[in-house]
N, CA and C of each residue as an Amber inpcrd file, in Angstrom:
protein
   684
-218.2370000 200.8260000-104.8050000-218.9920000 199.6590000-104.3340000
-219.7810000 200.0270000-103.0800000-221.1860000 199.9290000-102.9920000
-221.9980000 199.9480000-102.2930000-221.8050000 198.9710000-101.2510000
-221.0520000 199.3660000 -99.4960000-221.0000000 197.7940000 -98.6840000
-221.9900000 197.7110000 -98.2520000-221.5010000 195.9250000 -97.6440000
-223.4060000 195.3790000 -97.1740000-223.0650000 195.6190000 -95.5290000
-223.1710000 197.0840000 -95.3790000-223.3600000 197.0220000 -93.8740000
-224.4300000 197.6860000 -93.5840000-224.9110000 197.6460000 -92.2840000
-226.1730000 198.0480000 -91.2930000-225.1180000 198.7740000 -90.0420000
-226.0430000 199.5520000 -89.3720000-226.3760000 200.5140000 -88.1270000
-226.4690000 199.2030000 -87.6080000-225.6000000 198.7230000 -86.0970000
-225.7090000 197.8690000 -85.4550000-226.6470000 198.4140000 -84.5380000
-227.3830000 197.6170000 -83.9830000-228.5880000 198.0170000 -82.8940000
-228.1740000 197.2970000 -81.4400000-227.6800000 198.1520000 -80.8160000
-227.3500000 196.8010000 -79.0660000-228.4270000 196.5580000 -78.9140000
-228.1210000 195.8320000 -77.9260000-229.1760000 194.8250000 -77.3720000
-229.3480000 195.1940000 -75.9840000-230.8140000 195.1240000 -75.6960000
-231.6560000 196.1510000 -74.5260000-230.5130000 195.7970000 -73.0770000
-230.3660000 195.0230000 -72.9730000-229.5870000 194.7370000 -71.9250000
-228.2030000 194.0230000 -72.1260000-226.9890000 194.5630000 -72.5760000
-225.4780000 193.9650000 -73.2460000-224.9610000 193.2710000 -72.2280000
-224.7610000 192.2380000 -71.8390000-224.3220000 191.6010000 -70.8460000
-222.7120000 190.9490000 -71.3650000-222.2750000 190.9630000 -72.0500000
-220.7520000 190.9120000 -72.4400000-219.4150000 191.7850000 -72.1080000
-218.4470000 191.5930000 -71.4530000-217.9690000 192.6090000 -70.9650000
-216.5690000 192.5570000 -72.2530000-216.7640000 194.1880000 -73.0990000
-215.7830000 193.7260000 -74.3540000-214.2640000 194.4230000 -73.3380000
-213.9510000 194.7550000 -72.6530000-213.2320000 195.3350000 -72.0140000
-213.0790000 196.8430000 -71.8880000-211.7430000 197.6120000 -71.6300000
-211.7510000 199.0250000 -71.8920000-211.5500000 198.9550000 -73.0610000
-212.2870000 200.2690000 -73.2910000-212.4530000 200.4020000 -74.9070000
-211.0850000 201.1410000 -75.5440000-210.4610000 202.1140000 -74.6270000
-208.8840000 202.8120000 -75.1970000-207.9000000 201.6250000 -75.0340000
-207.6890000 200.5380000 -74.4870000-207.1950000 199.3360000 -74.7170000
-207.5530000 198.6090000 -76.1260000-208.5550000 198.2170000 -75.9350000
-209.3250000 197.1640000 -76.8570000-208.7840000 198.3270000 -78.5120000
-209.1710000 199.1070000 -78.6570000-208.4200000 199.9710000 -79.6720000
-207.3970000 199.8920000 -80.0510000-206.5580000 200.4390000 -79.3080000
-204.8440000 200.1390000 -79.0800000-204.7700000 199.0540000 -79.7690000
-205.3700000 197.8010000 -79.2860000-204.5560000 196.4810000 -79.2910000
-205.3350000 195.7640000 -80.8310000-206.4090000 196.6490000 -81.1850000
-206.6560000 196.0070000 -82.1610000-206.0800000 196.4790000 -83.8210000
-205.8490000 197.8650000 -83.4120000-204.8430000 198.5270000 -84.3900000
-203.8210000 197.7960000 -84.3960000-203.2150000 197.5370000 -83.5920000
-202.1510000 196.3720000 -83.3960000-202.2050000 195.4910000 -84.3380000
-202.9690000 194.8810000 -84.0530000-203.5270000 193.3560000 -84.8210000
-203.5390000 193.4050000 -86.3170000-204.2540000 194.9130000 -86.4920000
-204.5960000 194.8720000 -87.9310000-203.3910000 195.2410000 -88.6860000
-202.5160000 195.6590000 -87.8000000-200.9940000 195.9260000 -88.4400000
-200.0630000 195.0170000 -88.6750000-200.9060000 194.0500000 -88.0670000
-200.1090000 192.7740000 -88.3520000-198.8230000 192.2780000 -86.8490000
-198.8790000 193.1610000 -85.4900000-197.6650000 193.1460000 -84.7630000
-198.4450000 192.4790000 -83.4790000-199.6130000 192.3280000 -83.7850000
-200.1270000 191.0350000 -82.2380000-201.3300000 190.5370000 -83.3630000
-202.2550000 189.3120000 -82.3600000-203.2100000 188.9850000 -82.3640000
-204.7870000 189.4550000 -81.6830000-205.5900000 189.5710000 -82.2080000
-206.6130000 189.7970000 -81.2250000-207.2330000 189.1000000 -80.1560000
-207.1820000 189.5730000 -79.1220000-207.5220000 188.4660000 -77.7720000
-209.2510000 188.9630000 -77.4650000-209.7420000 188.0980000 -77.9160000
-211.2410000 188.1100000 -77.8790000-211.8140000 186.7250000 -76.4900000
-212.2550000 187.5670000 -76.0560000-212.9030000 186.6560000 -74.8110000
-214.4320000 186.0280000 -75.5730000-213.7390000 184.7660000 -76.4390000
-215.0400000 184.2290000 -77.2910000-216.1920000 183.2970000 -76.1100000
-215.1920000 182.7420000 -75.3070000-216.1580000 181.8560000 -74.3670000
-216.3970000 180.2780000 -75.4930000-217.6280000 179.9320000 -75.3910000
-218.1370000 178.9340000 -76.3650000-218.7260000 179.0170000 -77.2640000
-218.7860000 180.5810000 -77.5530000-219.1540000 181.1840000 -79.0160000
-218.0830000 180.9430000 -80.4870000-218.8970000 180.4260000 -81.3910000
-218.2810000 180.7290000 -82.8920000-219.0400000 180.8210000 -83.8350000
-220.0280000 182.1080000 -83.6940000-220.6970000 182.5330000 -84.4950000
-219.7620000 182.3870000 -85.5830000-219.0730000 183.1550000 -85.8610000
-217.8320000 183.4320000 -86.7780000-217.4810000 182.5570000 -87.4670000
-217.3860000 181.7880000 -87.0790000-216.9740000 180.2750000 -87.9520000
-218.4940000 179.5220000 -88.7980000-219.0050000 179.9840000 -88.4370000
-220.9140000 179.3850000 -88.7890000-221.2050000 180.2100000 -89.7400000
-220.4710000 181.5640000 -90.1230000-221.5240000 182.5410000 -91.2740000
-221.2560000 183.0250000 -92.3860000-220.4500000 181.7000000 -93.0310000
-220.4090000 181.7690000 -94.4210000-219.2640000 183.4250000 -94.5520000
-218.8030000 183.0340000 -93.9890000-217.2450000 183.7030000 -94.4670000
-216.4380000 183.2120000 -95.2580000-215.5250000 183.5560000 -96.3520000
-214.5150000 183.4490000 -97.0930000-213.3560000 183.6580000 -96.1570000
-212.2860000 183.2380000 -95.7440000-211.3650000 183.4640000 -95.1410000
-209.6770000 182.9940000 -95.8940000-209.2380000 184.5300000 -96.0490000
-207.9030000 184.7930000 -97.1420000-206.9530000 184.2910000 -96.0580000
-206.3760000 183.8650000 -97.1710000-205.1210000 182.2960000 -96.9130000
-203.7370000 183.6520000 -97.6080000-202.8410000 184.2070000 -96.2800000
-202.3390000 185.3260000 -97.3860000-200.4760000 183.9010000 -97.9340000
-199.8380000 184.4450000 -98.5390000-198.8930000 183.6920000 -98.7970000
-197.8970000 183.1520000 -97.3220000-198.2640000 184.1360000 -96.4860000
-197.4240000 184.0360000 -95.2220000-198.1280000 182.6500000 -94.2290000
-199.4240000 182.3470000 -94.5980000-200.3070000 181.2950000 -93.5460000
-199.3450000 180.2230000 -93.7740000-198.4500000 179.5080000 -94.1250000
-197.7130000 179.0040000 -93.9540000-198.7740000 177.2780000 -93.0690000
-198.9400000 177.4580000 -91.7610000-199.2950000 176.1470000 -90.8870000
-200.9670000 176.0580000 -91.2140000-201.3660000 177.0880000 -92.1340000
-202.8040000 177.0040000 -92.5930000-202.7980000 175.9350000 -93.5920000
-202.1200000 176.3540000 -94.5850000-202.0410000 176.0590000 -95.4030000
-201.4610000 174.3860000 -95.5410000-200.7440000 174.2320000 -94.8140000
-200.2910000 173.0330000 -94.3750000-201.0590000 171.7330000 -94.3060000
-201.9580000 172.4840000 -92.9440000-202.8450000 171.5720000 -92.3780000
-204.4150000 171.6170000 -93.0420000-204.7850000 172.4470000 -93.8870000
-206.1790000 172.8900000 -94.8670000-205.5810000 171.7170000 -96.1950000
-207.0980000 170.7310000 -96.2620000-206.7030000 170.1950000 -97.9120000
-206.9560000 170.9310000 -98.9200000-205.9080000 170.8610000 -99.6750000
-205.6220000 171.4550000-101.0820000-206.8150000 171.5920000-101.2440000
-208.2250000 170.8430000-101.5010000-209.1830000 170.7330000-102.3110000
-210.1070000 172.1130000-102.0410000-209.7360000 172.2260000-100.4870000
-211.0090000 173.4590000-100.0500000-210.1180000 174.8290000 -99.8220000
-209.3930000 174.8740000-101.0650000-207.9130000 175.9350000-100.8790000
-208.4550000 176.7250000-102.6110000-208.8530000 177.6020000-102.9700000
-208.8560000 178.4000000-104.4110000-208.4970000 179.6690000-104.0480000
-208.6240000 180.1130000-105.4340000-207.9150000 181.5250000-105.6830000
-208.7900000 182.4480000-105.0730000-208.2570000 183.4970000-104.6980000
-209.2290000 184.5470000-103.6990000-209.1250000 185.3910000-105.6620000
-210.3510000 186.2130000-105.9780000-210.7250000 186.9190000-107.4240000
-210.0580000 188.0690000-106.7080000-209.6710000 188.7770000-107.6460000
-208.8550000 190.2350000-107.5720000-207.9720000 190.3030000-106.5350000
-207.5710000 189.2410000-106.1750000-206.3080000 188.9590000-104.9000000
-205.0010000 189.2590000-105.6640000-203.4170000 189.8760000-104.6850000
-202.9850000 189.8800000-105.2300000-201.9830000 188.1440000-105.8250000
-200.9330000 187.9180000-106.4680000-200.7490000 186.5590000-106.2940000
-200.0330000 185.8530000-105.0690000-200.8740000 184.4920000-104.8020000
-200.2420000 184.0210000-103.9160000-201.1280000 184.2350000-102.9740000
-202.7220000 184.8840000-102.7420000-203.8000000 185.0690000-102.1010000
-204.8270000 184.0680000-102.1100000-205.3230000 183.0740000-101.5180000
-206.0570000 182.0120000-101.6290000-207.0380000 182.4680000-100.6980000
-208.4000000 181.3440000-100.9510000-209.5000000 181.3550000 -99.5440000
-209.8670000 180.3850000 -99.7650000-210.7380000 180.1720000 -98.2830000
-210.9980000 179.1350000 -97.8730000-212.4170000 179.5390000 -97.5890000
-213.4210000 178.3020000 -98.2440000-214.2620000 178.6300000 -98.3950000
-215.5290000 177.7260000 -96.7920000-216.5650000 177.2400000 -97.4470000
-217.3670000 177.1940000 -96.5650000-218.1900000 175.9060000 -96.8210000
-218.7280000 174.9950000 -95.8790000-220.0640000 174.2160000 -96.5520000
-221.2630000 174.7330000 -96.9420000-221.9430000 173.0980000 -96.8030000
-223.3270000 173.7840000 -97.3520000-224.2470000 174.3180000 -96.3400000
-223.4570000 174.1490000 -95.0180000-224.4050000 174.5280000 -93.7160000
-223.8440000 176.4010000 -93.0540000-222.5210000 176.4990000 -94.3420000
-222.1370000 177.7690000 -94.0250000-221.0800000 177.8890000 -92.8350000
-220.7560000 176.4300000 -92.7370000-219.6920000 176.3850000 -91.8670000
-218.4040000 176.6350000 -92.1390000-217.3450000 176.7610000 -91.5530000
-216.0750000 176.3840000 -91.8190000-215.6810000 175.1190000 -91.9410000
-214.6690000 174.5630000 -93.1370000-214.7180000 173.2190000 -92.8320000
-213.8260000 172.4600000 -91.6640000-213.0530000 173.3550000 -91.5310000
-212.3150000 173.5330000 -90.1960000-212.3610000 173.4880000 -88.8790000
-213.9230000 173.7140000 -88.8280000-214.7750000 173.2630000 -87.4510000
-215.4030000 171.9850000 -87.2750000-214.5110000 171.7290000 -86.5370000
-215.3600000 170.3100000 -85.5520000-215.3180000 170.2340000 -84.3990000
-216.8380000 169.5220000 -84.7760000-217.4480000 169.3480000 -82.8570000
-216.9070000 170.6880000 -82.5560000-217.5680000 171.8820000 -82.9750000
-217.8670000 173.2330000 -82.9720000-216.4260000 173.7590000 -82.4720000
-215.2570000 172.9420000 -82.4440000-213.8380000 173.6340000 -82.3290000
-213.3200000 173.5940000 -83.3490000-212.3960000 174.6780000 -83.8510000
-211.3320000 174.6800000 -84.7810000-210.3470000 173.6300000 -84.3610000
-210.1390000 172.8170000 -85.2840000-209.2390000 171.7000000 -85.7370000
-208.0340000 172.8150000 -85.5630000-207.8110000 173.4110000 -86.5120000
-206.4340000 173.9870000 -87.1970000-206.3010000 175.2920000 -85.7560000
-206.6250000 175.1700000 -84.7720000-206.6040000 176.4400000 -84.0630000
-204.9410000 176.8790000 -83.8830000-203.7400000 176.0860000 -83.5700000
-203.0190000 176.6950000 -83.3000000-202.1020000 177.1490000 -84.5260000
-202.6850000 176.7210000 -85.7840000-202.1320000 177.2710000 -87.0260000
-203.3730000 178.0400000 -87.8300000-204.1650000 178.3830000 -87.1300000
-205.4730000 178.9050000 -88.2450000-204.5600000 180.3930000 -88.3770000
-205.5780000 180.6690000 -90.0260000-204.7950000 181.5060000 -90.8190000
-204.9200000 183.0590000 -89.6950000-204.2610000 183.8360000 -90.7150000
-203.6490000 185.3670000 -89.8060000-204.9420000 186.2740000 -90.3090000
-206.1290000 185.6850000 -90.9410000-207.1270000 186.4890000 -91.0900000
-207.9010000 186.1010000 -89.4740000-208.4620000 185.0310000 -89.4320000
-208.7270000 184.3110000 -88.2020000-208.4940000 184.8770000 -86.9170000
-206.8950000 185.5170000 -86.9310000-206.0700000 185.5370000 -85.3470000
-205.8980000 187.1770000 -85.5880000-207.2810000 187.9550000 -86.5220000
-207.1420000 189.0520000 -86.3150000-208.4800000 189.0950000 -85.6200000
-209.2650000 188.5670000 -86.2490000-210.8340000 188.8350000 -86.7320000
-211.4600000 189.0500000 -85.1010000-212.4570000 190.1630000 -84.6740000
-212.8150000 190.2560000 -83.5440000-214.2460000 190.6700000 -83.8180000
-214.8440000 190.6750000 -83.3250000-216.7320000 190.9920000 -83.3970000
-216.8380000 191.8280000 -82.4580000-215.9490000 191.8460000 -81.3390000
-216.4080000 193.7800000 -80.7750000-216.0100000 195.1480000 -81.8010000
-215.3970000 194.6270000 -83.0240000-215.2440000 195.3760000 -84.1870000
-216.7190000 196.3170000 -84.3300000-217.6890000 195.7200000 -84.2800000
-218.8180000 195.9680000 -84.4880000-219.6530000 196.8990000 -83.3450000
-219.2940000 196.2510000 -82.3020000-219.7970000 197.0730000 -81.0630000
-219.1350000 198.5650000 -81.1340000-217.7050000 198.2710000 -81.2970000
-216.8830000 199.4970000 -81.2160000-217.2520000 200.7330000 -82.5140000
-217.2390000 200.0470000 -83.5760000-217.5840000 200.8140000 -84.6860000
-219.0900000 201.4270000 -84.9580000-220.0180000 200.8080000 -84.4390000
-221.8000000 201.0910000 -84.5260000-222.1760000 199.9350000 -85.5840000
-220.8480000 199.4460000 -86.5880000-221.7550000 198.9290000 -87.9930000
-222.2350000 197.6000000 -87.5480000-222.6190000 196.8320000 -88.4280000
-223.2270000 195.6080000 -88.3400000-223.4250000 194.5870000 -89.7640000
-223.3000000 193.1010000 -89.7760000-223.3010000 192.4260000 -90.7370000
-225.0270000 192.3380000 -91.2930000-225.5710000 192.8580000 -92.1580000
-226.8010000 192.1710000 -92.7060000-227.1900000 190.7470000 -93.0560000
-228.3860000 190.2150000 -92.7380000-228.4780000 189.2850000 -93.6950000
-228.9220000 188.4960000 -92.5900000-229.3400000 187.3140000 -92.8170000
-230.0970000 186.4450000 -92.1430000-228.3970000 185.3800000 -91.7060000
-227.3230000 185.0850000 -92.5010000-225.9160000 184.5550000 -92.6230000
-225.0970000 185.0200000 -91.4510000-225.1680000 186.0260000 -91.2430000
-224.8600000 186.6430000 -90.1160000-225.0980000 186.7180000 -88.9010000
-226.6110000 186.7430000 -88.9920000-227.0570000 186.8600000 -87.7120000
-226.8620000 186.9200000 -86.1670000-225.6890000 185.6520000 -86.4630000
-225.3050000 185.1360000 -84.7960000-224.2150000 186.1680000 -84.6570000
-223.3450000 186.2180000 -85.6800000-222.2860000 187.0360000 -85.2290000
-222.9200000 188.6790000 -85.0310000-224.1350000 188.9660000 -85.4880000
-224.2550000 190.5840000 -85.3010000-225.4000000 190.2810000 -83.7110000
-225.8850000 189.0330000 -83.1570000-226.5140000 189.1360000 -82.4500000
-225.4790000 189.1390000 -81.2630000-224.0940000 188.4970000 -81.7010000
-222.8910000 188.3290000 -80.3540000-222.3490000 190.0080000 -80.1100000
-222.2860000 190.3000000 -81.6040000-221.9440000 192.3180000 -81.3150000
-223.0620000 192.9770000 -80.8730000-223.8240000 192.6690000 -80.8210000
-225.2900000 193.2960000 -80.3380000-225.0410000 193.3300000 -78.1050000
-224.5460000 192.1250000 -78.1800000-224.4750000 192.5350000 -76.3840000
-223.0210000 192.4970000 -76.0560000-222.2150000 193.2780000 -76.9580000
-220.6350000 193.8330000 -76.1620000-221.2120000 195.0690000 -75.6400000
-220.4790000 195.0630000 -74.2450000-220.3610000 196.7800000 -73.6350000
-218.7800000 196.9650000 -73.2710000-218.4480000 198.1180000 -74.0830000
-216.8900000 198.4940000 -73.3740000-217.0150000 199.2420000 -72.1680000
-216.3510000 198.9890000 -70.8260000-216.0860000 200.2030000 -70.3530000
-215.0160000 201.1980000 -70.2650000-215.2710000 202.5420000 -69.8220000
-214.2210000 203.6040000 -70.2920000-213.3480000 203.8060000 -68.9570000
-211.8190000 204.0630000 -69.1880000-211.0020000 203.8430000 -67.7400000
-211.6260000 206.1900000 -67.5470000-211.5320000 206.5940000 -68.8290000
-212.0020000 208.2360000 -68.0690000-212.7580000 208.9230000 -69.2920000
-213.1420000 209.9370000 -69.0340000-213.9190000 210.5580000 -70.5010000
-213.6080000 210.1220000 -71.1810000-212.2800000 210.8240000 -71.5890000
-211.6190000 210.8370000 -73.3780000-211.5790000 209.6660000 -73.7700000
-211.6950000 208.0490000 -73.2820000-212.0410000 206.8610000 -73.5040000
-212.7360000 206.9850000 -74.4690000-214.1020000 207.3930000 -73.4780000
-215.4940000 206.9870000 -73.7440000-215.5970000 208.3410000 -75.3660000
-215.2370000 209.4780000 -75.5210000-215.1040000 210.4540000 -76.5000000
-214.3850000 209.6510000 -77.4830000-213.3630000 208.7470000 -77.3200000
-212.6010000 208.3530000 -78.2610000-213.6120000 206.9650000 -78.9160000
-214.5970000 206.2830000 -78.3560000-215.7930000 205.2170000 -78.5860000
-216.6620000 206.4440000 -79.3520000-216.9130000 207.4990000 -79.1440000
-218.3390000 208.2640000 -79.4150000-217.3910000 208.3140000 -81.0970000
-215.9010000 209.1300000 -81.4950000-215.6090000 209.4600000 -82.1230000
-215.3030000 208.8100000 -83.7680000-214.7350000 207.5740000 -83.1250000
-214.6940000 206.0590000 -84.0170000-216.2100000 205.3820000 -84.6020000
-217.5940000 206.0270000 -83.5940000-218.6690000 205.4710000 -84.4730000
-218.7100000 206.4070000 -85.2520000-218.5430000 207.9090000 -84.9270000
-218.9190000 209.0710000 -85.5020000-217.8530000 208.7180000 -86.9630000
-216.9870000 208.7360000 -87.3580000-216.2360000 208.2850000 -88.3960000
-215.9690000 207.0650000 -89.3340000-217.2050000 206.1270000 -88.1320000
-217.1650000 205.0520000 -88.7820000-218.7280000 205.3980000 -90.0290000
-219.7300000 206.0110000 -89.2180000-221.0560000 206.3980000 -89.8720000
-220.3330000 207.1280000 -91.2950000-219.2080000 208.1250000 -91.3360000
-219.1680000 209.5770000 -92.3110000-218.8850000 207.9060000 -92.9550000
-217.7540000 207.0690000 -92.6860000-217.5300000 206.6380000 -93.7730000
-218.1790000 205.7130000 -94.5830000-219.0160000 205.3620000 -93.9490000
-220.1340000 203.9900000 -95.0030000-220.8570000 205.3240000 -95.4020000
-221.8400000 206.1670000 -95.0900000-221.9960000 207.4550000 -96.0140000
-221.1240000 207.4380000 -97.0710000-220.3830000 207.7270000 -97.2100000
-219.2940000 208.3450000 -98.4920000-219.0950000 207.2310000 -99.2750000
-218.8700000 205.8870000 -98.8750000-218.8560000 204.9440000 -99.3950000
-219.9400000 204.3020000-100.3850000-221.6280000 204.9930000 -99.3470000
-222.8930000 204.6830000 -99.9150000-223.2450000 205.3950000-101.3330000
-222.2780000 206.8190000-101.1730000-222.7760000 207.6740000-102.0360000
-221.4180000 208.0130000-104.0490000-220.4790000 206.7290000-102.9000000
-219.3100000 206.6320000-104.0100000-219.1920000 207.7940000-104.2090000
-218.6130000 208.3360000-102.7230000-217.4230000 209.6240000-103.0610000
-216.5400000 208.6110000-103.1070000-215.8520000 207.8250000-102.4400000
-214.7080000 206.9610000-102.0570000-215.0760000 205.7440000-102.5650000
-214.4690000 204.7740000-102.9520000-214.0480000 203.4640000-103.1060000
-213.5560000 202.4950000-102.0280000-213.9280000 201.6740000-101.5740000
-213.6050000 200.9730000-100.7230000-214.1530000 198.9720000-100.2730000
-214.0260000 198.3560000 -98.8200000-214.5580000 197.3910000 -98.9090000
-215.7620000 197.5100000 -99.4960000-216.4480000 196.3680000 -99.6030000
-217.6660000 195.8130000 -99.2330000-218.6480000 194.9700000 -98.7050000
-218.1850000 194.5870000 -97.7890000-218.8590000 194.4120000 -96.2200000
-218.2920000 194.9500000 -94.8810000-219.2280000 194.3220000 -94.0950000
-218.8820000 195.1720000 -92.7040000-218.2740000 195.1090000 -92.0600000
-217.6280000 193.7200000 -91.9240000-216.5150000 193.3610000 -91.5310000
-214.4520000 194.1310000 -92.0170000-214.7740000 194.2390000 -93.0740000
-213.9310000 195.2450000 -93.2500000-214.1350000 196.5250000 -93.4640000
-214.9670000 196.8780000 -93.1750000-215.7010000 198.3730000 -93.4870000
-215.0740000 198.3090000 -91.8170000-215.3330000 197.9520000 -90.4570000
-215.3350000 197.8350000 -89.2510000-213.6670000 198.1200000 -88.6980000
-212.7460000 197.1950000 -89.6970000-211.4260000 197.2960000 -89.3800000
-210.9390000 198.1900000 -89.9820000-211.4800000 199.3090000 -91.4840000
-211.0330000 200.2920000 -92.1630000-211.0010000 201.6370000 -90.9540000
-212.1450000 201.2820000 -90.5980000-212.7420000 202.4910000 -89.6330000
-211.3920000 202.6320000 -88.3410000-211.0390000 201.2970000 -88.2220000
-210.1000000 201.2320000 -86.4760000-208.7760000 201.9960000 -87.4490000
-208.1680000 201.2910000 -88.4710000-206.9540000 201.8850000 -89.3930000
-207.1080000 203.5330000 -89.5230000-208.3680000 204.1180000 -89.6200000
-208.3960000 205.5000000 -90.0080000-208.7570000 206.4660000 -88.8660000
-208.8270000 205.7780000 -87.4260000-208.9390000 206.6050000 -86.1520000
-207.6170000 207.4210000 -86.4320000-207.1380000 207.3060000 -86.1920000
-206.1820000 209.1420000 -86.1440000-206.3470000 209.9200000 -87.3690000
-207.1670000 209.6850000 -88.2370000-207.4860000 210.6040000 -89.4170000
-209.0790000 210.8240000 -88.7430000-209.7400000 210.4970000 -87.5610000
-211.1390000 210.9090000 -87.5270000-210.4340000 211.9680000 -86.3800000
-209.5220000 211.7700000 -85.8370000-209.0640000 212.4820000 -84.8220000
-208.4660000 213.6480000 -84.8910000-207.8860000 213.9880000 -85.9570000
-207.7390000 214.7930000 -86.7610000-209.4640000 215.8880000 -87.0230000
-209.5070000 215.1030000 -87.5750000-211.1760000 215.7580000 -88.3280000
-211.8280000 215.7140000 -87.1900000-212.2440000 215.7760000 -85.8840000
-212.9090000 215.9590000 -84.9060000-213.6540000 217.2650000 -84.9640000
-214.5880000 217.5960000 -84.9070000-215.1570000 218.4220000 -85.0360000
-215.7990000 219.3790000 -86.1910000-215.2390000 218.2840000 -87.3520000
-215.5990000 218.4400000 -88.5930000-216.4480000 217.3120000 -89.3480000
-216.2680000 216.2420000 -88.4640000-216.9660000 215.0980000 -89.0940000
-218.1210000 215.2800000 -89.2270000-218.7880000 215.6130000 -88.0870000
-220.6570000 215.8500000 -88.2830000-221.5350000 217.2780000 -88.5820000
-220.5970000 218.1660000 -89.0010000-221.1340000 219.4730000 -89.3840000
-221.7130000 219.4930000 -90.4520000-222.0730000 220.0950000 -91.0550000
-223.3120000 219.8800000 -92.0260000-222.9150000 221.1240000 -93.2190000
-222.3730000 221.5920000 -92.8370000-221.5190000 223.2370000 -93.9020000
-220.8850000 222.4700000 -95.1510000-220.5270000 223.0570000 -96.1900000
-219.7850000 222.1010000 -97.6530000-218.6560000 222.5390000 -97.2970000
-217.8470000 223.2690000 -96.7250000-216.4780000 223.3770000 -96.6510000
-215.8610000 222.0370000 -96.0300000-216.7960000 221.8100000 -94.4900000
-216.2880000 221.1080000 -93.3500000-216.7600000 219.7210000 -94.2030000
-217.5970000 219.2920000 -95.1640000-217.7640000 217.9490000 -95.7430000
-216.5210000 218.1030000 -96.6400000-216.5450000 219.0730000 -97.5820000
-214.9940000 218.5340000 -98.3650000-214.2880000 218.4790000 -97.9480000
-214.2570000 218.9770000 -96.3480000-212.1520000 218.7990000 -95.8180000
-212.2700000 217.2850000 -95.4570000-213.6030000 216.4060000 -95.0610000
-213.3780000 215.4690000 -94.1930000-213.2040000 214.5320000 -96.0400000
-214.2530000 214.6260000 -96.8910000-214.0880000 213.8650000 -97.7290000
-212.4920000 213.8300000 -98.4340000-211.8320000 214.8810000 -98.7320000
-210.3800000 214.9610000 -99.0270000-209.7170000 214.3970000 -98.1580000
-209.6700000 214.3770000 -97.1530000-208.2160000 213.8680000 -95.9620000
-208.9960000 212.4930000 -96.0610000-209.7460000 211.9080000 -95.9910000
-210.6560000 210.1650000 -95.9090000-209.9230000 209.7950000 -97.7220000
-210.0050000 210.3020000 -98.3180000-209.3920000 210.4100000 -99.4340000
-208.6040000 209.7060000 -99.5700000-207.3580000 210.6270000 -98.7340000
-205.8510000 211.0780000 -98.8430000-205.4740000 209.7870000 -98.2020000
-206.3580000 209.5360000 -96.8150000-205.4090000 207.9430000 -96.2060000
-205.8490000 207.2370000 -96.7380000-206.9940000 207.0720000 -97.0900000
-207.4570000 205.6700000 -98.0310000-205.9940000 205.4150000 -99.0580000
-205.7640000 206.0860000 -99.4450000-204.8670000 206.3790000-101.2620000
-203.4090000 205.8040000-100.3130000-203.4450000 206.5190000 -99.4080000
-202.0600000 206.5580000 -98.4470000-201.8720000 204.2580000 -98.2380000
-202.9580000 204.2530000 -97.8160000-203.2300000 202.8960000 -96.9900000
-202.7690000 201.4460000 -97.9490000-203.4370000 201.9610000 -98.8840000
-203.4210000 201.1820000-100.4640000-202.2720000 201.3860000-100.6450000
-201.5640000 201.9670000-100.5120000-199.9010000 202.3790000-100.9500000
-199.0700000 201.6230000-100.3690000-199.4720000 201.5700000 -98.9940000
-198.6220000 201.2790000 -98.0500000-198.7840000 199.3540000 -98.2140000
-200.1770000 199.0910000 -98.4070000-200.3940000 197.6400000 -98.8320000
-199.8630000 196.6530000-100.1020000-199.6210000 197.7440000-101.0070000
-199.1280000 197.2890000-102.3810000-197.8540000 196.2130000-102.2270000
């Protein structure tokens, strides 16, 4: 599957402060592991909630599910069972938002209380589409700063691995999401496999492309395993 992501482009002057970036990492691997939440300094922003997102209801949302009517509750397609979503209006909203706050905030689902948009800053990618917009114009002015080099090497390294992998993805060596949004959180899951491959990711030789395409492979296959 060909994803619908873009090369995020910052914005001439980023005035958002996404925090340190070897933190903000840390803690978002975290998140995606399921053992915290993501703490996003949204302010009075909810792009996110405005751009026609699907948002998976997993069997565990439990106070989502609760407080969401049945009616705007269906089956998520190729989910496994017991996977629902929640869909959107006709303005591409959540229906969940009012008077531009989440209703359901202190039970909104565990897709929700992962979901972060410096994903995007951190990774290089970006959402296409006119649907998007706000949320790739809010990743457009995050700046992390770095507490020392290897920070800032460990930001250079995660775009550098985030690029091999929508490549490989573009060219269906690999199988994977398709959009950017999870293309963004695949990329944070597979930092210690780019870390690994450091210095192999951007070489241009066929040896150093098949070692990176085999080991991108190997955790993908690994990841799926571990999700089953």
């Amino acid at each position: 599957m060909t994803p619908d992501a873009i090369l995020l482009v910052q914005a001439d002057v980023p005035d958002l402060d996404a925090g340190e970036f070897s933190d903000w990492l840390e803690g978002m691997d975290r998140a995606l592991r399921g053992h915290a939440e993501s703490n996003v300094p949204c302010g009075d922003c909810n792009a996110c909630c405005r751009s026609r997102y699907f948002i998976e209801l997993r069997p565990d949302d439990v106070g989502a599910r609760r407080r969401i009517p049945a009616a705007l509750i269906f089956d998520a397609p190729g989910a496994p069972a017991g996977y629902k979503v929640l869909g959107y209006d006709e303005h591409g909203q959540c229906p969940m938002l009012v008077s531009r706050i989440c209703s359901i905030y202190g039970d909104r689902p565990g897709t929700c209380r992962t979901y972060d948009c410096r994903m995007f800053a951190a990774t290089g990618l970006a959402e296409p589409g006119s649907d998007r917009a706000d949320v790739t114009a809010r990743a457009a002015r995050w700046r992390f700063s770095y507490r020392d080099d290897a920070s800032r090497d460990r930001h250079r390294l995660l775009q550098t691995g985030a690029r091999r992998l929508l490549e490989m993805l573009r060219e269906d060596v690999v199988a994977g999401p398709g959009n950017a949004s999870q293309l963004a959180m695949l990329a944070v899951r597979l930092f210690p496999v780019f870390t690994d491959l450091a210095g192999h990711l951007e070489a241009d030789n066929e040896a150093d492309a098949d070692r990176v395409k085999e080991r991108i492979r190997s955790a993908l296959a690994a990841l799926r395993s571990r999700e089953r």
